[in-house]
N, C-alpha and C positions, 0 to 999 in steps of 0.2 A: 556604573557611570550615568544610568540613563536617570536614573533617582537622581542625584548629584545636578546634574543639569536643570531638573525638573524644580530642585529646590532655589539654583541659582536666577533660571529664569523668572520664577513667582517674586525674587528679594528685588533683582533689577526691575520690574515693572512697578513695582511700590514703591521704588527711591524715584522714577520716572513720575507716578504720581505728585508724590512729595517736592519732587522738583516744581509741579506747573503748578502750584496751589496760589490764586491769587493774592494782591492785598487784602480784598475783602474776607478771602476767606479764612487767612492770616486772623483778625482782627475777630471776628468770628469766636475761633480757634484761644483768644486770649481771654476774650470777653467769657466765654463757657469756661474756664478755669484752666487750660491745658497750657499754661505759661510757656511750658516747657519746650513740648512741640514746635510750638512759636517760636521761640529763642535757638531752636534746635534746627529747624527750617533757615537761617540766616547761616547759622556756622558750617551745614554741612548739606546742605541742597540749592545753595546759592553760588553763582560764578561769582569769584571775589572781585572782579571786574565794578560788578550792579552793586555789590554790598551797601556803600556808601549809599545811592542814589534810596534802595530799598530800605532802610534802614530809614532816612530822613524822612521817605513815604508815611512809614508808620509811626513814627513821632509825630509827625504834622496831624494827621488822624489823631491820634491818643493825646496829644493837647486840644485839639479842638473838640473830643467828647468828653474830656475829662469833666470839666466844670458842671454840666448837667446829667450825669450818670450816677446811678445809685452807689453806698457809701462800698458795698462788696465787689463792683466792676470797676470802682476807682481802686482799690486795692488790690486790682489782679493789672488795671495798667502798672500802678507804681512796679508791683513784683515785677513782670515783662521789664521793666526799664532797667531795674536794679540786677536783673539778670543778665543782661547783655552787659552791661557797663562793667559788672564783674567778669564774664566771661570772656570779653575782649581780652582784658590782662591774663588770661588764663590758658591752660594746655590747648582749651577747645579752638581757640584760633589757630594752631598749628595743624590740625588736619585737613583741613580745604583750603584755609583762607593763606596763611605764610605758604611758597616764599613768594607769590605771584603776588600780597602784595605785600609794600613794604611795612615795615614795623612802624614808622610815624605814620602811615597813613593811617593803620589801626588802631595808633593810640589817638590821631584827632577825633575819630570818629568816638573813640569812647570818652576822649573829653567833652566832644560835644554832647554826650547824651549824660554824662552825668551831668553838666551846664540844665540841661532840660531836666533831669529829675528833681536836681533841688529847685527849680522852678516850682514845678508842679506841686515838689511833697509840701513845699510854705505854702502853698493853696489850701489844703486839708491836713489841718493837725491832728484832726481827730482819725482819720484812713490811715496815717503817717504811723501814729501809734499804734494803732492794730495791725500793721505789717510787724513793725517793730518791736512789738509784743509774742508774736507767732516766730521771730526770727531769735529773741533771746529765749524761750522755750527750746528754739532748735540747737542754738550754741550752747547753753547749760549742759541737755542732752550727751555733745559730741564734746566738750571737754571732760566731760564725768565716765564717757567711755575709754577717752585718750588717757586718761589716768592723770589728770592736771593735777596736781600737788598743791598748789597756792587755793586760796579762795575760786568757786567754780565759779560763784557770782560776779566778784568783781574780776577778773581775767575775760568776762563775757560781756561786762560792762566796759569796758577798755578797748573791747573788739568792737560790739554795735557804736561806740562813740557816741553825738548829742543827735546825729542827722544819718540820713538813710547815706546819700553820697559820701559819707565818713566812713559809715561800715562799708562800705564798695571799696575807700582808699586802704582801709584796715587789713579787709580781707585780701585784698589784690598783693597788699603786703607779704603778707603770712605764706601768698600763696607765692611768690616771685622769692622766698628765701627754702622751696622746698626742695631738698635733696632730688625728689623723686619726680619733681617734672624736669629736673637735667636728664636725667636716665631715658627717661621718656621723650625726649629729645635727643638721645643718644641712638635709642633706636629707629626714629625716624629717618634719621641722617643714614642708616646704617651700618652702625658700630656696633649695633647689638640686637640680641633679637628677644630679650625678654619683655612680655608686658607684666605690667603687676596689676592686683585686683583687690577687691573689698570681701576683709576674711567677715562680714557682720550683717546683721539685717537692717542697718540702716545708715544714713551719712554716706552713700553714692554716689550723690551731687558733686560733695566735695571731694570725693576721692578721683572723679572722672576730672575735675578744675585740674587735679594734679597731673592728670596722662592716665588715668586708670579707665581699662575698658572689660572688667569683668569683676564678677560678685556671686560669692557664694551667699544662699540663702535656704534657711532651713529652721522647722519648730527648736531646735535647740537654741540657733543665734536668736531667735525672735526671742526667746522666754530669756536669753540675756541681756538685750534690749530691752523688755519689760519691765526688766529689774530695774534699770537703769533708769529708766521713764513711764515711772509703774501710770503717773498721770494720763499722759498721751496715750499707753497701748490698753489700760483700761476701759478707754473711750473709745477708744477702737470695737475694742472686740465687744464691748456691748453692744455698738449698732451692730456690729454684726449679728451675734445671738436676736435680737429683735428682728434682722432681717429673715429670719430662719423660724423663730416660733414666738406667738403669744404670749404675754404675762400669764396667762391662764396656763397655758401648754409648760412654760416653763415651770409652774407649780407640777402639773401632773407627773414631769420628767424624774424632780427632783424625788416626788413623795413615790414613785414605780420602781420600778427593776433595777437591780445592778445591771442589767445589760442594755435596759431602756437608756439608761443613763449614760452608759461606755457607749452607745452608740449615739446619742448625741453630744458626745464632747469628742469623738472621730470625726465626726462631720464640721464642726466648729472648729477642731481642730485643722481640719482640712482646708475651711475657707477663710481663716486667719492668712496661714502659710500663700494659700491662692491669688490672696488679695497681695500680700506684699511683693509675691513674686509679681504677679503683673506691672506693680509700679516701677520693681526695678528692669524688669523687661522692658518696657516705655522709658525710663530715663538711657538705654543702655541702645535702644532701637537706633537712631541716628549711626553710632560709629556700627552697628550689625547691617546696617541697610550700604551705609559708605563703604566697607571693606568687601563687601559681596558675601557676608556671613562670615568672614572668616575670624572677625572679633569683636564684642558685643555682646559674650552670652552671661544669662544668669543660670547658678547649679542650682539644683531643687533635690533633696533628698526623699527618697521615698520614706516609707513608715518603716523602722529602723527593727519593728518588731516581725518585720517578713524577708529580713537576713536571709533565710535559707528556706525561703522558700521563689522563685526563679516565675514562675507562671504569673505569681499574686505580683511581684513586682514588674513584671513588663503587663500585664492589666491594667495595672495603678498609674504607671507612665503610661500610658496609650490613652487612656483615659482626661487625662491631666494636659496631654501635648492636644486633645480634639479640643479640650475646651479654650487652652490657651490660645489655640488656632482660631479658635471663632473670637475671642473679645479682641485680639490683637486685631484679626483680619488678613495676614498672610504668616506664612513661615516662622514659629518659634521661635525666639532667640533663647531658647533651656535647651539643657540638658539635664539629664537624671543620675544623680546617684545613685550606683549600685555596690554591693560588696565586692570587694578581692577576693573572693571563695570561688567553689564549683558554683553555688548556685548563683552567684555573680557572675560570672562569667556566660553562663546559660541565657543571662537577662540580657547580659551586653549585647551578645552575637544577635538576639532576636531583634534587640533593640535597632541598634546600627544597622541591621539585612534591611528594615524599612527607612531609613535616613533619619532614625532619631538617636540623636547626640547620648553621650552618657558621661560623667564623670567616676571613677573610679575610686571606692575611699577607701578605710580600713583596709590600707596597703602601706607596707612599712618595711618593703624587702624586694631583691632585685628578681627573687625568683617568682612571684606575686606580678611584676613590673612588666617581666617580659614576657610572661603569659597570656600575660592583654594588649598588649602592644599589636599583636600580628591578626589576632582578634578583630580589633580595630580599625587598624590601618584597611583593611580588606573588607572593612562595610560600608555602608552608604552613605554614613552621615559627612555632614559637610566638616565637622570637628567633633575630638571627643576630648579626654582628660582624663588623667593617671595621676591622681591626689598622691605624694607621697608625704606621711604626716608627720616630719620629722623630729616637731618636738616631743609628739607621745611616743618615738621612738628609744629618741634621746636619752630622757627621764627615766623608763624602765631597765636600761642599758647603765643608765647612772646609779640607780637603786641595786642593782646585784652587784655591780661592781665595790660599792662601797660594804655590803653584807660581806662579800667573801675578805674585806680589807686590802682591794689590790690599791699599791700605791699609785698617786696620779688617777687613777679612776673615775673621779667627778669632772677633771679636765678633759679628758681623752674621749670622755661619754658627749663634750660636747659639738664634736667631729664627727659622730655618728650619722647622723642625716646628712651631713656633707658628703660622706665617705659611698655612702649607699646611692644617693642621687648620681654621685662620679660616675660610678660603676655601671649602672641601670643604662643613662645618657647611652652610657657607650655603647652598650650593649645592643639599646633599642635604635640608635640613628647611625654608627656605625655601618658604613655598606657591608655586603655579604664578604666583598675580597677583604675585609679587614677582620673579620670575623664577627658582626653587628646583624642586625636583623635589616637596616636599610630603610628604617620606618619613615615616612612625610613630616617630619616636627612642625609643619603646615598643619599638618590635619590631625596627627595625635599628639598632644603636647604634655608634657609633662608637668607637672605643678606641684611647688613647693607651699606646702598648709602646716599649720600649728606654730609655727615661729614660737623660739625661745631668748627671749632677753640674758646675757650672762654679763652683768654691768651695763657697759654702753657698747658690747660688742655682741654682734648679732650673724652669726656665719652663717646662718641659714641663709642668709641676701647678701652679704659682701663676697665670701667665697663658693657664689653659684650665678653668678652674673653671665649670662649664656642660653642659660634654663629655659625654656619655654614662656613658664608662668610661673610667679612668683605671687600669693596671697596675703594680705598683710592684714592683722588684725589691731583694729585704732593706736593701744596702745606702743604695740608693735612701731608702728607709723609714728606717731609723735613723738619716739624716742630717736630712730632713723633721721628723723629732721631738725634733730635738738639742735644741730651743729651743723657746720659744712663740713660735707663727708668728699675726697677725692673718688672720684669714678675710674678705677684701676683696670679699666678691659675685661676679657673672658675671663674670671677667674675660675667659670667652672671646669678649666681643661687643667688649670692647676694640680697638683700631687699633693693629697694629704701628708702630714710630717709621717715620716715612718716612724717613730718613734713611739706616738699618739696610735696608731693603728696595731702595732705591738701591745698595746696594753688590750684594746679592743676588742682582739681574739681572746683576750681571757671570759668576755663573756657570751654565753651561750646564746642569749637573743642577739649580739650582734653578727656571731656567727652566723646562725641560722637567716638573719637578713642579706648577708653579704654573698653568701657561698653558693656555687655552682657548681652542677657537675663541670668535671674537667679541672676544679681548683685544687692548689693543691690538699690531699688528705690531710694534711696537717692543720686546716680550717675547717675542717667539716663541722660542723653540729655533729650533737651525739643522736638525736629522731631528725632525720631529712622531711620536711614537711612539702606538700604539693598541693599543685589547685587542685588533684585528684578526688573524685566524692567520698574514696574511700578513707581519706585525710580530713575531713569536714570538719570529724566532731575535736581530730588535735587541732587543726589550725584556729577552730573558733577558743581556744582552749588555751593559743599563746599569746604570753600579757600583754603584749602590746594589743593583741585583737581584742582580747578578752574583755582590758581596763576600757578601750576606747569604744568597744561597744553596751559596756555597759552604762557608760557615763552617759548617750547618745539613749539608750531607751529609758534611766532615770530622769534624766531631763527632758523626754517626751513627756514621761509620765507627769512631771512637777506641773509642765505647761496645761496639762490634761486638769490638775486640780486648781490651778489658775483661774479655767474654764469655768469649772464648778462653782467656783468662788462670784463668779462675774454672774452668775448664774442666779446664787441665790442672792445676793445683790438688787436685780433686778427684781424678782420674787418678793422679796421686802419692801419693795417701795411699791407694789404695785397693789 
């Protein structure tokens, strides 16, 4: 507990600072690039009382520098404006500023500041354009991840509209018909206690506008974001490589060792992954510093090639939490990925015994679930997280059952991760008199990752509404908000159809996911697998672990030739 205090006391004296930050140093703070900060500082370190008064502060300021300020400082006011004005209509006003004040007073305040951006933005056509240039890079981006079907161009042109204040009423739009900022309102109120988060390495901003206050991030999602916007992260990671070695040096790399070489595309690899986690640590900071840590975090996956090895991965996090410590400046808001194995396990406990956070992955079963659970709950971190990955459960669960030809099998397989998460919940927050382990779902939470589309239904988020945490990945999300969906209550206390779970037992990984001692023999798996060490090399060995960790080290690897690529790139031109 005394860790626990120690981390809480350092988060309160930083939301303490954040709170006394002047205008000037507000202004400051905009002027050096950190918009964000700035915009973040109003919604969530301000008594909503001053908002108005503060707000009008720093417009008056940023119209009267505007006009003789260089064309890069006019474009980091526009952003600040066009941030707030968006933000007003968004999730972000409900956590400080509703209900103390009322909702017209929030929206005059954001009429009047869009009233002042299109001021300012007909001052400068040309700053106007350069936002507007960097913001339809950014929509292209996230509808090409959303999986948009129509034209990505013109659906992005439709959004930005002719003027900045248009894309404010666009976006504010989009954003006031999303399924998921009711939910996130829902649990505000009370009714519920799931948050959900961002399954991607990038587009946070908008997912936090929705209610979302968590993000997984990791070389896998980044090299699929690359994909996506090979332009922008090509640019990236060159400066970085340049910030790391010489044109010369990067000849020597290329023309040296296979090992000269694997070690600097580790290292590049490293400070890719480093760099994005900090920015989503910084956009995620505000709701980590408001809630007292309790939500706010980014997961960071260690190097997926030291699975089973316990030592090297609490190194690599220990390592990784000092430096994030220093560029932050207080208290992490990460946690680290480790395996559902022994030698996960080993990682967890060391991790947590010092208060650092850990997410839990390649876990896909309740006996996996509740072996980390007590783990957990009994260490020091202020939160941890038990990823349970339902749709690479799902799938391999779907694939035997259609090999052996059981009827209904492809349906029944899609209740899988439903049925497991039921179980797990119960098992792990259950008090002892009920037969549960009695765990904090405050401080270990459970989390539903991998989401599967089956049409327009999506049970991994409709029939688990309750759940701790729920992770959504883009396209996942923009199908969820295609429509008004009803918000139906707890449904994760709900009973899978029996019916659907009779088929189930016929396949062996879903037994093996499901079964405990004490169940009946008639479900067992035919090998009982355990966190035991002496179970390591079966459990790495079943397909759910197998598939999902080898997809997790190929897609290291791809990111790793990326590197290489960017590499000799640079080499050529130089």
């Amino acid at each position: 507990m005394e860790i626990q205090e120690q981390l809480r006391t350092r988060i309160v004296e930083e939301r303490e600072k954040e709170a006394a930050l002047s205008a000037d140093q507000l202004m400051s703070m905009i002027e050096g690039g950190d918009v964000w900060r700035g915009a973040a500082n109003l919604f969530f370190h301000t008594e909503p009382s001053r908002l108005g008064e503060k707000v009008t502060g720093l417009v008056e300021r940023i119209e009267d520098a505007f006009p003789g300020s260089k064309a890069e400082i006019q474009e980091r006011y526009l952003a600040f404006l066009l941030e707030i004005a968006i933000d007003l209509d968004s999730y972000l006003a409900d956590w400080n500023l509703r209900p103390e004040l009322e909702d017209t007073e929030i929206s005059r305040i954001a009429s009047r500041i869009r009233d002042r951006l299109s001021r300012i933005e007909t001052s400068s056509p040309s700053t106007q354009q350069a936002l507007r240039g960097s913001l339809r890079q950014e929509t292209l981006a996230r509808l090409s991840a959303e999986g948009e079907a129509e034209d990505v161009g013109e659906e992005a042109d439709r959004l930005l509209g002719s003027t900045l204040q248009e894309y404010a009423n666009n976006l504010c739009g989009q954003i006031a018909k999303s399924n998921l900022v009711g939910i996130a309102r829902a649990r505000k109120a009370g009714r519920l206690r799931t948050e959900f988060g961002n399954d991607y390495a990038a587009f946070l901003k908008h997912v936090i506008r929705l209610g979302g206050s968590f993000v997984t991030t990791n070389p896998v999602l980044i090299k699929i974001a690359w994909d996506i916007d090979p332009k922008l992260w090509n640019q990236r990671v060159e400066r970085l490589i340049l910030s790391h070695y010489s044109p010369s040096q990067i000849k020597d790399i290329l023309s040296g060792t296979a090992g000269e070489l694997e070690d600097a595309v580790q290292t590049i690899n490293g400070h890719v992954t480093l760099v994005v986690v900090m920015e989503n640590c910084q956009l995620l900071r505000p709701i980590f510093l408001y809630t007292d840590g309790r939500e706010g975090y980014v997961s960071l996956q260690v190097n997926p090639n030291l699975h089973d090895e316990s030592s090297s991965m609490v190194s690599e996090a220990r390592i990784l939490y000092r430096e994030l410590e220093s560029r932050l400046g207080g208290v992490p808001n990460v946690v680290f990925k480790v395996p559902a194995t022994a030698a996960g396990l080993e990682a967890a406990r060391e991790l947590t015994k010092v208060g650092i956070g850990v997410t839990i992955t390649l876990n896909f079963s309740v006996f996996q679930m509740k072996g980390f659970a007590g783990i957990l709950n009994g260490g020091n971190a202020l939160v941890s997280f038990i990823a349970l990955m339902n749709g690479r459960m799902s799938f391999p669960v779907r694939d035997e059952l259609k090999a052996m030809g059981t009827p209904g099998g492809e349906r029944a397989a899609r209740w899988a991760g439903v049925e497991v998460a039921r179980k797990a919940c119960s098992c792990i927050y259950d008090s002892p008199a009920e037969g549960g382990l009695g765990v904090d779902p405050a401080r270990v939470k459970v989390m539903i990752a991998s989401l599967r589309i089956y049409d327009d239904w999506i049970p991994d988020i409709s029939e688990l509404w309750g759940i701790p945490l729920i992770t959504i990945f883009p396209n996942v999300r923009r199908t969820y908000d295609s429509h008004s969906r009803n918000f139906e209550g707890i449904t994760l206390s709900r009973s899978t159809p029996t019916d659907e779970i009779h088929v189930l037992f016929e396949s062996e990984i879903f037994r093996q996911a499901w079964w405990l001692p004490g169940d009946a023999e008639g479900c067992k798996p035919q090998r009982v697998l355990s966190l035991a060490p002496d179970d390591a090399a079966e459990l790495a060995d079943w397909p759910p672990v197998a598939q999902t960790l080898g997809q997790f080290i190929d897609l290291y690897r791809q990111m790793g030739e990326m590197v290489v690529e960017r590499m000799r790139v640079l080499a050529a031109r130089s």
